[in-house]
N, C-alpha and C positions, 0 to 999 in steps of 0.2 A: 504494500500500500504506500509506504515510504518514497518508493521507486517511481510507482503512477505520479503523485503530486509534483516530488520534484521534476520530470522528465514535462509534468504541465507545465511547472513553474517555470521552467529555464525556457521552451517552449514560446510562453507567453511573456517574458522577459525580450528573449529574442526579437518579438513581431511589435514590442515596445517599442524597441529600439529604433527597429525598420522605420516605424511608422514617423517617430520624431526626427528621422531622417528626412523621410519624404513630405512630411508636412514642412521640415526646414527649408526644404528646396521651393516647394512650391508659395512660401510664405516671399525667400527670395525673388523668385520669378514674378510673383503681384505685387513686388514691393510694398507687401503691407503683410499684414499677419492674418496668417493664415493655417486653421488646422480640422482633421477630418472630425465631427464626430462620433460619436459611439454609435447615434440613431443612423445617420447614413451606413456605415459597417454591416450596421446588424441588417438593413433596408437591403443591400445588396446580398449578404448573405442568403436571408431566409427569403427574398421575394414577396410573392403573392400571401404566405403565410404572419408573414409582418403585420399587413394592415389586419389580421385577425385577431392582433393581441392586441389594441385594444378593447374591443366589446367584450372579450374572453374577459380580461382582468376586471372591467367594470362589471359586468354580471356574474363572474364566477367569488371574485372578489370582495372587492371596494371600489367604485369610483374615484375616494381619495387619493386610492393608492395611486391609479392611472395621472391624474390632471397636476397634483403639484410638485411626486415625488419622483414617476419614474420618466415625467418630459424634461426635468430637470438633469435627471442622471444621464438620460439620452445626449442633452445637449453637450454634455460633458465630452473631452478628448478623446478621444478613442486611446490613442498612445500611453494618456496618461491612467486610463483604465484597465489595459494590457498591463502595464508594467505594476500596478496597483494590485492587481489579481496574482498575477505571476510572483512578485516578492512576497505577498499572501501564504501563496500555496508551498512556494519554498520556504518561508517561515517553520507551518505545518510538516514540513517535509522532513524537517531538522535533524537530528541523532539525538534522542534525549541524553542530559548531561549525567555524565556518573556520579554517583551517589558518594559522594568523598567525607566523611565526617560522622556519619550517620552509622550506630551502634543497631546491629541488625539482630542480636545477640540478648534475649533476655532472662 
């Protein structure tokens, strides 16, 4: 399980990176700042299944959840969401530290 998270993590680290590559180039090229975000990714990913989530989430869910929480997270970086996840999951991914000190012994 170790293995799966971090092989995400470095994964999603990596396509972090890419992204704040390619968002830097094209921020150059429009001479103005410019970066992808999460909602377009995910809009070209999933397609036609995209616009299904939101009425899923309002009627399976909350509507709150849809209009203030997840158009927000949407709007947010892709890059910086990638790399946010991915240091996440390597976090999780970690060697637990050895037990140094600790009387095991009673």
């Amino acid at each position: 399980m170790r293995f799966l998270l971090r092989l995400v993590g470095y994964l999603l680290v990596a396509t972090g990176f890419v992204m704040v590559v390619l968002d830097g180039a094209r921020s150059i090229a429009n001479s103005g700042l410019r970066f992808t975000a999460l909602g377009e990714v995910l809009a070209s990913a999933l397609q036609e299944r995209y616009g299904l989530l939101q009425p899923a989430i309002e009627r399976n869910i909350h509507p709150l959840l849809w209009d203030p929480v997840l158009l927000t997270l949407l709007q947010a970086p892709a890059a910086f969401a990638a790399l946010l996840l991915g240091f996440a999951l390597l976090w999780l991914g970690r060697r637990p530290e050895p037990r140094i000190g600790i009387v095991t012994r009673r």
